[in-house]
N, C-alpha and C positions, 0 to 999 in steps of 0.2 A: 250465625253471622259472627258470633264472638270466636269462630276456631278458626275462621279465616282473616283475621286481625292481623297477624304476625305477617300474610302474605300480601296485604296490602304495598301497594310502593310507596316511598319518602315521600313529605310534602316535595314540590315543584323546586323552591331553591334549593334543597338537599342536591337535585340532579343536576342543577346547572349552577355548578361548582365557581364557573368564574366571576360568575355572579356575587361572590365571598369577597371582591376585592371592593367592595360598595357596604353588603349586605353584613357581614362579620366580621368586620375590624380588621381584614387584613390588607385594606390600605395602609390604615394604622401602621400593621405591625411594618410593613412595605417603608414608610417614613420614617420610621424607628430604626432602621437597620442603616446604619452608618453607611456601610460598606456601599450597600445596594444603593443609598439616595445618594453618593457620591459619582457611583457609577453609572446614574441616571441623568445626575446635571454634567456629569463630562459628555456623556451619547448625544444630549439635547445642545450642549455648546457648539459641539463635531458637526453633527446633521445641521445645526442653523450654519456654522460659518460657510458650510460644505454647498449648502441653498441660497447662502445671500451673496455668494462669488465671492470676490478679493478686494471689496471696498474701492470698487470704480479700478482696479488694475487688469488689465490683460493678457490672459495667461499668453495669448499669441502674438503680443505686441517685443518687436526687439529694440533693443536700446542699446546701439552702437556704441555706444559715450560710457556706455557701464558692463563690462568683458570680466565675467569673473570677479565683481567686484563683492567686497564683504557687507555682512550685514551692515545697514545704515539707515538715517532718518528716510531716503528716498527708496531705498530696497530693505524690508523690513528683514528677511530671508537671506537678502544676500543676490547674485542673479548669476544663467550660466555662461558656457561659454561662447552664444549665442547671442546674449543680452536679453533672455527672461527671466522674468521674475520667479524667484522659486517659490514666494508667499502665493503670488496666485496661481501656479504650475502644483505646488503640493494642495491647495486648495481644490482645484481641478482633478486632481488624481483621486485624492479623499472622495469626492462625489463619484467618482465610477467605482471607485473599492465598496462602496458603500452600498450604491444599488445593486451592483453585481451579488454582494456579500448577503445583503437581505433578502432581495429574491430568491438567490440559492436556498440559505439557509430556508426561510419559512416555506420554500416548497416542499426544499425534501422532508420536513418534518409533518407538513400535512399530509404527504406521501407516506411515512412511517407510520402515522397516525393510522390511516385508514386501513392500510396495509394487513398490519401489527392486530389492530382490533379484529377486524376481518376474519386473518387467520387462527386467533385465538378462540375467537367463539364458534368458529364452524371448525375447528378441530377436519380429521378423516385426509383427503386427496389435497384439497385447496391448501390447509396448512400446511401440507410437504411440498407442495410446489412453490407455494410465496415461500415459503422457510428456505427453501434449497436454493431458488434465486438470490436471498438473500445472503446464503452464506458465500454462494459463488462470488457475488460481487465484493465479498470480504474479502476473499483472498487475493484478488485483483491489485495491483498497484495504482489509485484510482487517480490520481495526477497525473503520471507517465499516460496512461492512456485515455486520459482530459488532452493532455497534449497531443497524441498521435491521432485523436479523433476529432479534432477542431480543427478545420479547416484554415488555408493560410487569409488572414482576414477576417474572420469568422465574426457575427454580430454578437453584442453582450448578451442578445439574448440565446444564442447558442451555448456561450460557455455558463452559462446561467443553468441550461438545459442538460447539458454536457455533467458542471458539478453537482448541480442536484441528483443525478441520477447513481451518482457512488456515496452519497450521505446519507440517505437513507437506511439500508440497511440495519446499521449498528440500532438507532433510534424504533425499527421497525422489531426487533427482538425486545427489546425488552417491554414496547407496550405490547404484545403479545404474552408474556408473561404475567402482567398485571392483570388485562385481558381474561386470563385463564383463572387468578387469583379471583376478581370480582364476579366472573360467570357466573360464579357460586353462592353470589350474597342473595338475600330475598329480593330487593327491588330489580333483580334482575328475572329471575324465575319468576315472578311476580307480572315481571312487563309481555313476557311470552305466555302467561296464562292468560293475563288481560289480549290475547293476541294480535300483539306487535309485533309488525316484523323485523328481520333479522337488521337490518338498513336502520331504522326508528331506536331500535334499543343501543346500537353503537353510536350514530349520532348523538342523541338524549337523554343517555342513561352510562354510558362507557366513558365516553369522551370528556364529556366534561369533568367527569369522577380522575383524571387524569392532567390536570390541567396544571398543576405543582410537576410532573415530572415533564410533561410537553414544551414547560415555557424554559426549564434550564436547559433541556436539550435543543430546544429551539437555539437559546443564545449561543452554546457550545457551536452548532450548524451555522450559523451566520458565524463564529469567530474564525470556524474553518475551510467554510467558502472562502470567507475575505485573503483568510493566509493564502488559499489556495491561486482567488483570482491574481492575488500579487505575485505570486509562485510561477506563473503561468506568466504573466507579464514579465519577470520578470527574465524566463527565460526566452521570450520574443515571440512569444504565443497568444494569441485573443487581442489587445489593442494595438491598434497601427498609428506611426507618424501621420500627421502631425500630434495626433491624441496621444494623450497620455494617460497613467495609470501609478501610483504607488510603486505598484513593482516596476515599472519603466523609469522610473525618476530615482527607484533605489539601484537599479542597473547600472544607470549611466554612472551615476554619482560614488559607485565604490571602487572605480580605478582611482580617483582624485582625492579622497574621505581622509587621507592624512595630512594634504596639501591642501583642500579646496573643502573643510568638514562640512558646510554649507550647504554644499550641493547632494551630502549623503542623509546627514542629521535630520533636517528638517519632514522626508518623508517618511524615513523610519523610526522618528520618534510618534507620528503620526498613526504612523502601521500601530504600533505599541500599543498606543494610546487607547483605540479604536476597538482594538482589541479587547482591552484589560477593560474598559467602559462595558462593554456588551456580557460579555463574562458574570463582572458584580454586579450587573443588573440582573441578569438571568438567575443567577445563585439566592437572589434576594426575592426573586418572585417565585421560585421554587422554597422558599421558609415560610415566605407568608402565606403562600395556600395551601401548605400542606402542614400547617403548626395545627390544624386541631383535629386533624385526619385519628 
């Protein structure tokens, strides 16, 4: 009994790593990091203004009486040349960059996730075909043909569908790699003598052990969905009039951005914003669980 000690697997929280932000102070270390709890209460200010609308304004309502008028007590933003409000029109665009942004992101990274895992551990045919699709869709220009494969109209949930399916990839190599790195620890040869199957030991045993590199590349994936769904709105792809979008508000607004800054500022400092939030969060959940790896 004592010579099979060493092949015993972790206690239970060892394997379910995310469980570390409760159980071993890397909430802690999570609040301790400047960067990251800054980048956490700017997401949480963005996501509530972005759910609680524009404070009783109407992104669809025009207001004849105010044509291009400058920020003021009545338009906090400024309005266009239309008579909307840009405070509730970039509020409105931030909630579709945002779902659009998240969805993509955390699919394709559940999608690399399992991918990546998959192919590492079953190595042989599977791993050169997931690996070779992956590398194909690398060399792809994956926006340009986000664009040409999105239909004219197309729902958020197609471009949702559409950019998840070129994010993956990159995120899909490299847990493959760690994959290949942990195959080899005990609690994993451990879990296949205990005979677990192949499915049991990457869910409960892979995955979680992974969970410091999943959440930064998660954020990375949502910051590049978002650029992207803007990128795409921007050039007159995925939302349609009357809807609007970040990138359709940053569209309109940079013929005018020297004359009328109002109408360009306000959703590209948003874009910015949204951005760099999700970013220092991501970078800050990737320290705190991976500080005692």
């Amino acid at each position: 009994m004592t010579g099979l000690a060493p092949w015993l697997p972790p206690p239970r929280s060892r394997l379910l790593r995310p469980l570390r932000l409760v159980r071993a102070g890397a909430l802690r270390r999570l609040t301790r990091d400047r960067a990251a709890f800054c980048g956490g209460v700017l997401l949480a200010v963005l996501v509530s203004l972005a759910l609680a609308g524009a404070l009783g304004r109407d992104w669809r309502v025009l207001d004849l009486d105010a044509l291009r008028e400058p920020p003021s007590a009545r338009h906090w933003f400024g309005t266009t040349g239309t008579g909307r409000d840009m405070f509730a029109l970039g509020l409105r665009g931030m909630r579709r960059s945002l779902a659009v942004g998240l969805a993509a992101g955390l699919l394709a990274t559940a999608a690399a996730a399992l991918v990546g895992a998959f192919a590492g551990l079953a190595g042989g045919p599977l791993d050169r075909l997931l690996m070779g699709t992956a590398d194909l869709l690398l060399v792809l220009p994956g926006v340009l043909l986000v664009a040409v494969l999105a239909p004219e109209g197309a729902s958020w949930g197609t471009v949702v569908l559409l950019l998840a399916a070129f994010l993956w990839p990159l995120t899909a190599r490299a847990v493959r790699a760690q994959t290949r790195a942990l195959a080899e620890r005990e609690f994993v040869l451990a879990a296949f003598c205990a005979g677990a199957s192949r499915r049991r030991v990457v869910l409960r045993h892979l995955l979680p052990n992974l969970a410091g590199l999943l959440s930064a590349d998660a954020a990375v994936n949502i910051g590049v969905a978002i650029m992207g769904e803007s990128g795409l709105a921007f050039l007159g792809f995925g939302v349609r009039p009357p809807d609007v979008s970040l990138g359709t508000l940053i569209a309109d607004g940079t013929s005018a951005a020297t004359v009328y800054p109002w109408l360009f500022l306000p959703p590209a400092v948003l874009l910015v914003l949204i951005v760099l939030a999700v970013n220092l969060l991501g970078d800050g959940l990737h320290r705190a669980l991976d500080a005692d790896r």
